[in-house]
C-alpha positions in Angstrom: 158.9 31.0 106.5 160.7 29.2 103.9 159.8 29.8 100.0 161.7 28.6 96.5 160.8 31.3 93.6 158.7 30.2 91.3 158.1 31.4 87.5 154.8 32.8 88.5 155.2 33.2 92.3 156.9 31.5 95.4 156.2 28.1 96.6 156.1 27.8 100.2 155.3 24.6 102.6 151.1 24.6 101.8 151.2 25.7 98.9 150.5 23.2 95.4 152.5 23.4 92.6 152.8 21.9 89.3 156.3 19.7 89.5 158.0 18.3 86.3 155.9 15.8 85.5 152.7 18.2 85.4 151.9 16.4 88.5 149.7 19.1 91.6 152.1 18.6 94.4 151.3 19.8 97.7 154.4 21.6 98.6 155.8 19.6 102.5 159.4 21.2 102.4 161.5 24.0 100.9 165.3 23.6 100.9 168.0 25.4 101.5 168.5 25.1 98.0 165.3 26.3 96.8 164.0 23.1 95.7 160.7 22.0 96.7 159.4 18.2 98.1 155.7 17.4 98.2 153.2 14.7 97.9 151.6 14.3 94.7 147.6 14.8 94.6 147.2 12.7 91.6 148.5 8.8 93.2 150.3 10.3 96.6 153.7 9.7 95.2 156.4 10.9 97.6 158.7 12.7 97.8 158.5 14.5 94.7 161.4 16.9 94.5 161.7 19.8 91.8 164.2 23.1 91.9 161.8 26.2 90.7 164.1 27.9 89.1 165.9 24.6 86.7 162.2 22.2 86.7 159.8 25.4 86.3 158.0 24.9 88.9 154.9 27.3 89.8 152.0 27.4 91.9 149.1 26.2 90.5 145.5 28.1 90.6 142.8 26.4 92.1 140.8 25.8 88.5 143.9 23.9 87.1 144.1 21.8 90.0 140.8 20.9 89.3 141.4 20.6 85.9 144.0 18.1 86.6 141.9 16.2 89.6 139.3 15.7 87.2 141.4 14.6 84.2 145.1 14.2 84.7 145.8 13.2 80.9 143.5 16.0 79.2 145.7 18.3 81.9 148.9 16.7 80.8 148.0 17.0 76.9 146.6 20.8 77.1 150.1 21.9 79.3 152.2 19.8 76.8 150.5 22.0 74.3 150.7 25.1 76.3 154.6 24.5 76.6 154.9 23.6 72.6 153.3 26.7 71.7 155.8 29.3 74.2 158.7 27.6 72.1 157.4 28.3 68.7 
C-alpha cells in the first residue's frame, strides 16, 4: 500500500490529514513522490495536493476533525496559534 511520511505518522489513501491550508483532506492518492491528493471535507475542493515532508502534512485525530467540521475558522485560528507558539 502506498504511504507519504507524515510529521506525526504516515498518510495513506483513507486516511484524513490536515493539508496546508489547515483544510481535513481525505487522503485519494499518494505519489511516487510522497505527496498526498485528497478531497477536502470542509467545501469538497479537489484535488488538494501537499508533500508531507515540505507542507507538514499529518493525520489528523478524529476530535480535531470534528473540531474543524464544527468550526473551520475557530480550528484555523487555534492551529494558527498552535504553530505561532512552536516558533517562539
Amino acid at each position: 500500500m502506498a504511504h507519504a511520511p507524515g510529521e506525526s505518522g504516515e498518510i495513506f489513501v483513507g486516511t484524513i490529514y490536515e493539508d496546508c491550508a489547515y483544510h481535513p483532506v481525505l487522503c485519494t492518492a499518494v505519489h511516487d513522490d510522497g505527496s498526498v491528493s485528497g478531497i477536502s471535507l470542509i467545501d469538497s475542493s479537489e484535488p488538494r495536493n501537499c508533500a508531507p515532508v515540505g507542507c507538514g502534512a499529518f493525520p489528523l485525530s478524529v476530535d480535531d476533525i470534528v473540531l474543524a467540521l464544527r468550526d473551520f475558522e475557530a480550528y484555523v485560528a487555534r492551529r494558527t496559534e498552535d504553530l505561532r507558539a512552536e516558533v517562539e
